[in-house]
C-alpha positions in Angstrom: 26.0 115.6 10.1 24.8 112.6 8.7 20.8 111.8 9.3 20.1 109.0 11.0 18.3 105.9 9.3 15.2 106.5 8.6 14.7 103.4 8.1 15.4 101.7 11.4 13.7 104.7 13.0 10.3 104.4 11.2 7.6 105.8 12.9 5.4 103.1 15.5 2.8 105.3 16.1 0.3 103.4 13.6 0.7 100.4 11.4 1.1 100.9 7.4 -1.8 98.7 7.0 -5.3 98.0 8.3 -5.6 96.3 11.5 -8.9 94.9 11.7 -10.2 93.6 15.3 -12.9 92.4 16.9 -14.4 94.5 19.8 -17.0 92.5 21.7 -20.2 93.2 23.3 -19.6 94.9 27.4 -22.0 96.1 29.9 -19.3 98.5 31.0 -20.5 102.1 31.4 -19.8 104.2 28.6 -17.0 106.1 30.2 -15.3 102.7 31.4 -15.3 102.1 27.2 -14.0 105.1 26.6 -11.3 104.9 29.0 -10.9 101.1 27.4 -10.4 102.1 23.9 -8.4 105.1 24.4 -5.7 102.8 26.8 -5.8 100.2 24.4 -6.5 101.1 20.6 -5.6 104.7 20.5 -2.0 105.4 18.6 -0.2 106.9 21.1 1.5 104.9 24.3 0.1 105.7 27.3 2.2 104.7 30.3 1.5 105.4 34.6 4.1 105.8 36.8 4.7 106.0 40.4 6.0 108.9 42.2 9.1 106.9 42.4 8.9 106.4 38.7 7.8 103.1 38.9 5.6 101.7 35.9 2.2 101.0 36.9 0.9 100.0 33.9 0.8 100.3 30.1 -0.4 99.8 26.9 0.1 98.2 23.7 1.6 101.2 21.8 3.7 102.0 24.7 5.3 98.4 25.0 5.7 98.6 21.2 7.8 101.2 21.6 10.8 99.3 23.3 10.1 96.2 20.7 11.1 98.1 17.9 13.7 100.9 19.0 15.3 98.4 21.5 14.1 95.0 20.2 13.1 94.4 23.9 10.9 91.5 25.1 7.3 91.9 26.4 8.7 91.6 29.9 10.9 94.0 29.7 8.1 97.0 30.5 6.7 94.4 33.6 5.3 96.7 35.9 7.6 97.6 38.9 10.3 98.7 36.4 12.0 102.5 36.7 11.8 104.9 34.0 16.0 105.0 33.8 16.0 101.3 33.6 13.8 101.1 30.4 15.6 104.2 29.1 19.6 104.4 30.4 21.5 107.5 30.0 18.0 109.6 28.8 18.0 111.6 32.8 19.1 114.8 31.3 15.5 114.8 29.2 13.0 113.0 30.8 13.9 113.7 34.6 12.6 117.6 34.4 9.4 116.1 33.1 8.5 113.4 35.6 9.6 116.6 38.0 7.0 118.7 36.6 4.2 116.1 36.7 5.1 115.7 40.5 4.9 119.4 41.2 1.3 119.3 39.8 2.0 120.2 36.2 1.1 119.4 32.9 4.0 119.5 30.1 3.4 119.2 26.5 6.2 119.3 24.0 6.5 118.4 20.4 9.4 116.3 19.0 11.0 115.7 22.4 14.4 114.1 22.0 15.5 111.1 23.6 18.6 109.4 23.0 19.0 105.6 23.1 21.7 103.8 23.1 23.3 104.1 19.7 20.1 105.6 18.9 17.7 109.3 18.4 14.6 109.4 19.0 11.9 111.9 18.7 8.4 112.2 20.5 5.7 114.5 21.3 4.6 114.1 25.0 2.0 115.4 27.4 3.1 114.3 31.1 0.8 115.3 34.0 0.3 114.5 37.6 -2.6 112.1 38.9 -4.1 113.4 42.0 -5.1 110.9 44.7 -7.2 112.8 47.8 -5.9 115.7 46.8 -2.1 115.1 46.1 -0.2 113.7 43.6 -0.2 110.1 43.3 1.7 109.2 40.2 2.4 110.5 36.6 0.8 109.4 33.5 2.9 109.9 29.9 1.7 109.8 26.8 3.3 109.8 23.9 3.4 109.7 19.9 6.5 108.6 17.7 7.3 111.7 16.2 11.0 109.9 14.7 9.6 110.0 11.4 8.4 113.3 10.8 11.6 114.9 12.5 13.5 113.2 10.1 11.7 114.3 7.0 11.5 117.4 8.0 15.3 117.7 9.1 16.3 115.6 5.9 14.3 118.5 3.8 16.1 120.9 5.6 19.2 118.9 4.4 18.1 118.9 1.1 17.0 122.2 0.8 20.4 123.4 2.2 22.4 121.4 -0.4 20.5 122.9 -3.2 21.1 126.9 -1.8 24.9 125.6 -1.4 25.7 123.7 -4.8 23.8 126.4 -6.7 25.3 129.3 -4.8 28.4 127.3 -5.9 27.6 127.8 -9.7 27.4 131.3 -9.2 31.0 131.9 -8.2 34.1 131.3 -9.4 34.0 127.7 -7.6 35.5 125.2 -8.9 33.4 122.3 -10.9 35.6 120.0 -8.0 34.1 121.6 -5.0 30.7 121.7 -6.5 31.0 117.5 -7.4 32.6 116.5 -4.0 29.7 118.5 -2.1 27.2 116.6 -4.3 28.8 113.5 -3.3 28.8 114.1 0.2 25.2 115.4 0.0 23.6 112.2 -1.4 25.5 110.4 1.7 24.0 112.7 4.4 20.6 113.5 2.8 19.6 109.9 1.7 19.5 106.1 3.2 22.3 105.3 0.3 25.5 103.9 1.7 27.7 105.3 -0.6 27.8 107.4 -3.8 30.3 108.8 -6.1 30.4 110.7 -9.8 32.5 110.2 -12.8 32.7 113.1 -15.0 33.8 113.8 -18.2 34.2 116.6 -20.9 33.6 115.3 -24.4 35.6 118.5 -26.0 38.4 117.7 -24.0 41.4 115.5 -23.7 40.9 115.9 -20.1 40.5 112.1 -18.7 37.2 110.9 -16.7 37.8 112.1 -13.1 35.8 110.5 -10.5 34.3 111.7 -7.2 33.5 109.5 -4.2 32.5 109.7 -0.3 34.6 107.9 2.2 32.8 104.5 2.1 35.0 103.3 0.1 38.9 102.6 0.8 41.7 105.1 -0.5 42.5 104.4 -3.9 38.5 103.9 -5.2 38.5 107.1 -7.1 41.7 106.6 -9.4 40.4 102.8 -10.0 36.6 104.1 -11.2 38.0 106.4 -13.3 40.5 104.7 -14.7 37.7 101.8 -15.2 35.6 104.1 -16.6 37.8 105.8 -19.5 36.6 104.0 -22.7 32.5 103.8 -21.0 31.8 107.4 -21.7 28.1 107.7 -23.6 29.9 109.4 -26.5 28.6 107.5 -29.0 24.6 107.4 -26.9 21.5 109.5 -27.4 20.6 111.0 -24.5 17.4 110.0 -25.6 18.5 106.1 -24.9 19.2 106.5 -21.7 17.1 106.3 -18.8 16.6 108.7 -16.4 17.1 106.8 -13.4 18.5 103.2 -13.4 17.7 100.9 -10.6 20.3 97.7 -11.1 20.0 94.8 -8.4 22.9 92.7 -7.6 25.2 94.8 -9.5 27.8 93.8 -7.3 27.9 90.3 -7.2 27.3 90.4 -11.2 30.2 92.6 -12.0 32.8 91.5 -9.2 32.9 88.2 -12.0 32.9 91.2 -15.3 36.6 91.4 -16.5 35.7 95.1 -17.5 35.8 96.2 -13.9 38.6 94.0 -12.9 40.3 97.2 -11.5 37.8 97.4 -9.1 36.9 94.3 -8.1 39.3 94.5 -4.9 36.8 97.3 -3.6 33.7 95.5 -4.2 34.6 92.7 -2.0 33.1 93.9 0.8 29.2 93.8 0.5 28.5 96.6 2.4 26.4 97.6 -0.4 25.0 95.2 -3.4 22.3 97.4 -5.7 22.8 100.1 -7.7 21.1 103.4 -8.8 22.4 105.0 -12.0 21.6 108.7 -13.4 23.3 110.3 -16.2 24.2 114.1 -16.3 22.0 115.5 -18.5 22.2 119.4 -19.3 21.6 120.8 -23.1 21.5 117.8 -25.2 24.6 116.5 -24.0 26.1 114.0 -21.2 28.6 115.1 -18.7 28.7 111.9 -16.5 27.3 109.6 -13.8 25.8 109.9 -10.4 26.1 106.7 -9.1 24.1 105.9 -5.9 24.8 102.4 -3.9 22.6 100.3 -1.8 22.1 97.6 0.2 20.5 94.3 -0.6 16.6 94.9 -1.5 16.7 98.4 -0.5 14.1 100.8 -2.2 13.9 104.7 -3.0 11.1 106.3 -2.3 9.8 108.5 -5.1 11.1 111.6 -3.1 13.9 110.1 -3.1 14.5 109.4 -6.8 13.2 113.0 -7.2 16.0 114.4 -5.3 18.5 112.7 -6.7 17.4 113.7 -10.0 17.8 117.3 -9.4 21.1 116.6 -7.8 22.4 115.1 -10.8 20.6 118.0 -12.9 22.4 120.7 -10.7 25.7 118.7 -11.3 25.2 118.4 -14.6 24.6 122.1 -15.3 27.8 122.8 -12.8 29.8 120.7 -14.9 28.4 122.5 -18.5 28.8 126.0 -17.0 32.4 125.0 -16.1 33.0 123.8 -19.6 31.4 127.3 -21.1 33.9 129.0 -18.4 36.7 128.0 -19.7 35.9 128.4 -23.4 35.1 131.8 -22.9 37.9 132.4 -20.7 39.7 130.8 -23.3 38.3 132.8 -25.8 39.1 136.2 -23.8 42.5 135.2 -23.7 43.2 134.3 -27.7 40.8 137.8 -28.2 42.8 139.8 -25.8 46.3 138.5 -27.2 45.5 139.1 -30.5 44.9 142.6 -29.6 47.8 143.1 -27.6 49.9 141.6 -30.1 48.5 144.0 -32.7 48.9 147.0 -30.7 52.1 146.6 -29.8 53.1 146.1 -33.6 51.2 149.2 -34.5 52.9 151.1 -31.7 55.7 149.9 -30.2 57.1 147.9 -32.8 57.0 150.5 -35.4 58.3 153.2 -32.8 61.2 151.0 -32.4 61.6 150.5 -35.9 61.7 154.2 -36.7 64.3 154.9 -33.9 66.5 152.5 -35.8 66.3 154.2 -39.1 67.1 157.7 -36.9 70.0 156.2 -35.1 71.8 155.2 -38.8 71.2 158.2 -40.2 72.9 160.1 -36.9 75.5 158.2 -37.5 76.1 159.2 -41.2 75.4 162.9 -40.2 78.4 162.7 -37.6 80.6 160.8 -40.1 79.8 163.3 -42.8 80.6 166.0 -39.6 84.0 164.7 -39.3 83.4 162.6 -36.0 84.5 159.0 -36.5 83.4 155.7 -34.6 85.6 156.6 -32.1 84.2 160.0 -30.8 81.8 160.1 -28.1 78.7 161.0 -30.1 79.2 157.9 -32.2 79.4 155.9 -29.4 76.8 156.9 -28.1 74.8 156.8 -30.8 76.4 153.5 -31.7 75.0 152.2 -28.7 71.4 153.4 -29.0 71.3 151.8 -32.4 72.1 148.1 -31.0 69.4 148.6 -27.9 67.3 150.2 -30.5 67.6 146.8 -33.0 67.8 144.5 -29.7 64.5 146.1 -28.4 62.9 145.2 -31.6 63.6 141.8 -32.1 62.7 141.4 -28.3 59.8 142.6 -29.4 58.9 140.6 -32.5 59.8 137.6 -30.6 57.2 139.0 -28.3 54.3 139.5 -30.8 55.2 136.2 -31.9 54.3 134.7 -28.8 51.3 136.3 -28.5 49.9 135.6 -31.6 47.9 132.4 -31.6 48.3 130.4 -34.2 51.6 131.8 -34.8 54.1 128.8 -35.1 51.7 127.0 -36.5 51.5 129.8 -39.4 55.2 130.1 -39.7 56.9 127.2 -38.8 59.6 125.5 -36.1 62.6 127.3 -38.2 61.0 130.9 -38.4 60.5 130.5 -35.1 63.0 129.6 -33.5 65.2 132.6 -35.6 63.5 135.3 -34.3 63.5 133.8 -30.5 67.4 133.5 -31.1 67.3 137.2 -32.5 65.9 138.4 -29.6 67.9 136.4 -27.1 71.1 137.3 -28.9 70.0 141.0 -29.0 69.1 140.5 -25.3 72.2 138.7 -23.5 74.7 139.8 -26.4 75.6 136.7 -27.2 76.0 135.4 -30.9 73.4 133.1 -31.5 73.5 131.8 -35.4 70.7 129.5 -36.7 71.0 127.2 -39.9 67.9 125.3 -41.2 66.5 124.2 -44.2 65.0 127.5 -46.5 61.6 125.0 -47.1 59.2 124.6 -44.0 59.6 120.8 -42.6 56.3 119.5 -42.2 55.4 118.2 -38.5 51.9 118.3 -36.4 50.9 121.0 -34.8 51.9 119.4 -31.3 54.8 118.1 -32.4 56.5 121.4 -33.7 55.2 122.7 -30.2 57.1 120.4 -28.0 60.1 120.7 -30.5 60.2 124.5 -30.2 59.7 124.8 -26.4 62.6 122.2 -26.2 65.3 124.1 -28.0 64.2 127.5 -26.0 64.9 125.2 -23.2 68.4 124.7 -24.0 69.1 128.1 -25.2 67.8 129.2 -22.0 70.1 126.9 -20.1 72.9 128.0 -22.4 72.8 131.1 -21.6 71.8 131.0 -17.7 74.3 128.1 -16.4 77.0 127.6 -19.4 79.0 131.1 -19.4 79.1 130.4 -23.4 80.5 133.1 -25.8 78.6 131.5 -28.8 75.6 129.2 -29.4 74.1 127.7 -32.6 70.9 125.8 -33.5 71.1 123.4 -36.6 68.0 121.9 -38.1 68.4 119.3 -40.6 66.9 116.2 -42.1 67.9 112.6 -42.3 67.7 109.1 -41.9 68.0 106.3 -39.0 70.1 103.2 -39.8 66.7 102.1 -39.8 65.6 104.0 -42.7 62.7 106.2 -40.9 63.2 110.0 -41.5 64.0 112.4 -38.9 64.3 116.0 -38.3 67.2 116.4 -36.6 67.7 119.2 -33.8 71.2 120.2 -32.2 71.3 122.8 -30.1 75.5 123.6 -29.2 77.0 126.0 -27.1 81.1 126.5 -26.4 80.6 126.9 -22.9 82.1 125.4 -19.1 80.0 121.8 -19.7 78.9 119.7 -17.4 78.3 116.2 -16.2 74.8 114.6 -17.5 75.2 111.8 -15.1 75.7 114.5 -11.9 72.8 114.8 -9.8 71.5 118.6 -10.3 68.6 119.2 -7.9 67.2 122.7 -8.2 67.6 122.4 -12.0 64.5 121.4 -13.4 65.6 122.0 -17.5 66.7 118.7 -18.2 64.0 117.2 -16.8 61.5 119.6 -19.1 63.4 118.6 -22.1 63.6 115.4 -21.4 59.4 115.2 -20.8 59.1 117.7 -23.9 61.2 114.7 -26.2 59.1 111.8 -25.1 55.6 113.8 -25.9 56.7 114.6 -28.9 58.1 111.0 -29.6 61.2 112.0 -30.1 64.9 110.7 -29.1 67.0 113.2 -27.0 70.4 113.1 -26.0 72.2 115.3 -23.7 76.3 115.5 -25.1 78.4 117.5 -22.5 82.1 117.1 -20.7 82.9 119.5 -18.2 85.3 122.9 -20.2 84.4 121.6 -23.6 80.8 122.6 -23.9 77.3 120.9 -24.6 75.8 119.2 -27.6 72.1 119.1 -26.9 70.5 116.4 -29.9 66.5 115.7 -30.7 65.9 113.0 -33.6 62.0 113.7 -34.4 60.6 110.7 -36.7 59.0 112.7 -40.0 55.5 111.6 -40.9 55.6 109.2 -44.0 
């Protein structure tokens, strides 16, 4: 629940500066000055009632009351006046304690709530009875603004409660999203700011700034700031430059006319909020975005205040570093645990495989030097446990390829891609012949990537939807018309065809391929009739 605003709620109990008044000379009797000084200059509001719960009388401090919570005139507490006119809709609080009072009690009760309208107010009271000739006569209250304290206290509470949670959320596997969003939301409910968001970014990544905001802002404010923010990283800045905590005023109105945040210029329009409060994530040496705080015209932090926000933006900075080291040791884990798995299984597996191979040829020669031909049971048998035996091992060399990182980059597209058609072949008993150059064709790293999941694409396809008894890949180089150097990809199968212009919904393959060409920058073209199989085509421009 958001706190209310502490700063319409500021306490009234005693001014923030001296008051310095005269008190002139009296014969009064020393109680009568007493009673005089406590009515009038103590600070606490002192108010008598009726037993109808009239007002009496009152003083200063009690009047002051209903000129600042309720911006009420003077008149307004005129004697005569009921308790439930003064304060509407408060019976459910303050009823049982005129009750007390009248039944010849005192009540005393620290940070009493009383709701106003659109309003929450604390107080400590005392209420008790005054006796007339032995019966109750009327009530007198007294009571101290306690707004102020409650609030600190309940916004340390708040604060306190957001550290436990957003650290407890570095501990788990949480992700670094949760963590920021509860940050933002935080700074919102624990502060007078009106509105707050964070951009983050990962300067080892490719990852784009991603932005985090509350709901002061309309839909569509976080993709804007983000997209705003992606060349305004502090890559190039010493964390030493920068300031801890950066208090701009009339950020708005100067960068609503900056070109560089034209994209969100139509949600600064508005001026719900004008000044701004900048602090950079900070966490090792290095910078992992903003926390940007936003206030209204002239409003100040208090040093607490800037405090707290500091350590927000320290626990947000950590969250987003310890993410980062997550995922490069998960990352790490994985090539570690791959590389072993890859070497296992070709120290095991793949030379158990192997060896079966070499035993199932020589059976065979033993039962053709037996006298039992190709036709005889045994052979056939043994026949077939020779082509699971060699299909089995290219599965698995395709295998060990894939787990090997590094691997394609090692041996290039056209190794590749021969022992993935080896083991599909081997696997769906389909011929599957591949033709490419003998030298390695030189492409980046990404490149060859997108090129090689492509064509597995298509062999895939081939052999799920096309009923084909033959495939064939073909790489070869060349030129455009316009002179620039391709590697040129054609994936064919002889199978049923198809229509490229049908809508195919379930069939997400083209699609893939289609995404795969245009991040490698290449041109792909789908050839297919329906009986006269497919022609599947990637021209890849060759680095100069």
């Amino acid at each position: 629940m958001t706190l209310p605003d502490a700063a319409s709620l500021r306490s009234t109990s005693m001014p923030t500066e001296p008051v310095i008044e005269p008190v002139p000379a009296t014969d009064a009797s020393l109680d009568a000055q007493l009673l005089a000084l406590f009515f009038d200059r103590v600070p606490m509001g002192v108010a008598v009632f009726d037993t109808d719960m009239r007002l009496q009388r009152c003083n200063k401090t009690w009047q002051g009351f209903y000129e600042h919570y309720l911006d009420a005139p003077p008149d307004f507490t005129s004697p005569g006046r009921h308790i439930f006119e003064m304060i509407p809709g408060s019976e459910d609080t303050v009823l049982p304690l005129f009750e007390n009072a009248l039944a010849g009690r005192t009540v005393r009760q620290a940070a009493h709530r009383i709701a106003i309208p659109g309003r929450e107010t604390y107080w400590d009271v005392v209420f008790a009875p005054l006796y007339a000739d032995g019966r109750v006569v009327g009530v007198v209250d007294i009571v101290t603004d306690a707004t102020d304290r409650v609030l600190r206290f309940r916004r340390m509470e708040a604060r306190i409660a957001t550290f436990t949670r957003v650290a407890a959320g570095m501990s788990v596997d949480q992700p670094l999203e949760t963590t920021l969003r509860e940050v933002v939301a935080a700074v919102s409910q624990t502060t007078e700011a009106v509105a707050c968001s964070i951009m983050c970014w990962d300067e080892d990544s490719d990852v784009p700034p991603r932005a985090f905001v509350d709901e002061a802002f309309a839909p569509g404010y976080a993709e804007a700031l983000a997209a705003a923010w992606g060349d305004r990283a502090f890559r190039d800045v010493e964390v030493a430059d920068l300031p801890r905590l950066g208090l701009r005023r009339g950020f708005r109105s100067e960068a609503v006319a900056e070109p560089a945040f034209a994209r969100l210029h139509p949600f600064w329009q508005e001026p719900f909020w004008e000044d701004a409060v900048g602090i950079p994530l900070v966490s090792s040496g290095r910078i992992f975005g903003e926390l940007d705080v936003y206030l209204r015209p002239g409003q100040s932090l208090t040093e607490d205040d800037e405090t707290y926000l500091v350590a927000l933006a320290d626990q947000a900075a950590v969250a987003a570093q310890n993410a980062t080291l997550f995922r490069t040791a998960a990352q790490n884990a994985t090539l570690v645990e791959r590389q072993r798995l890859a070497r296992d299984l070709h120290d095991s597996v793949s030379q158990a495989l192997f060896s079966m191979t070499l035993h199932a040829r020589a059976a065979e020669r033993h039962l053709g030097a037996a006298g039992l031909g190709e036709d005889s049971a045994p052979a056939q048998e043994v026949g077939r446990l020779r082509e699971l035996t060699q299909g089995a091992l290219a599965e698995m060399r395709a295998l060990i390829f894939e787990l090997r990182p590094g691997a394609l980059a090692e041996e290039g597209l056209a190794s590749a891609l021969a022992k993935q058609a080896a083991a599909l072949s081997a696997r769906e008993q389909v011929p599957i012949e591949v033709e490419a150059p003998t030298t390695r064709i030189p492409l980046p790293e990404d490149v060859e990537e997108h090129l090689y999941r492509l064509v597995l694409e298509a062999l895939h396809n081939a052999l799920k939807h096309a009923d084909a008894s033959r495939l064939a890949v073909v790489l070869g180089t060349g030129s455009r018309p316009d002179g620039i150097p391709v590697l040129r990809v054609e994936v064919s199968d002889d199978g049923r065809g198809f229509d490229p212009a049908a809508p195919r919904p379930g069939h997400l393959g083209l699609g893939t391929m289609r995404e795969r060409a245009v991040a490698a920058g290449a041109e792909l073209v789908v050839d297919s009739t329906p009986g006269q199989g497919t022609r599947v085509v990637v021209e890849q421009p060759l680095p100069g």
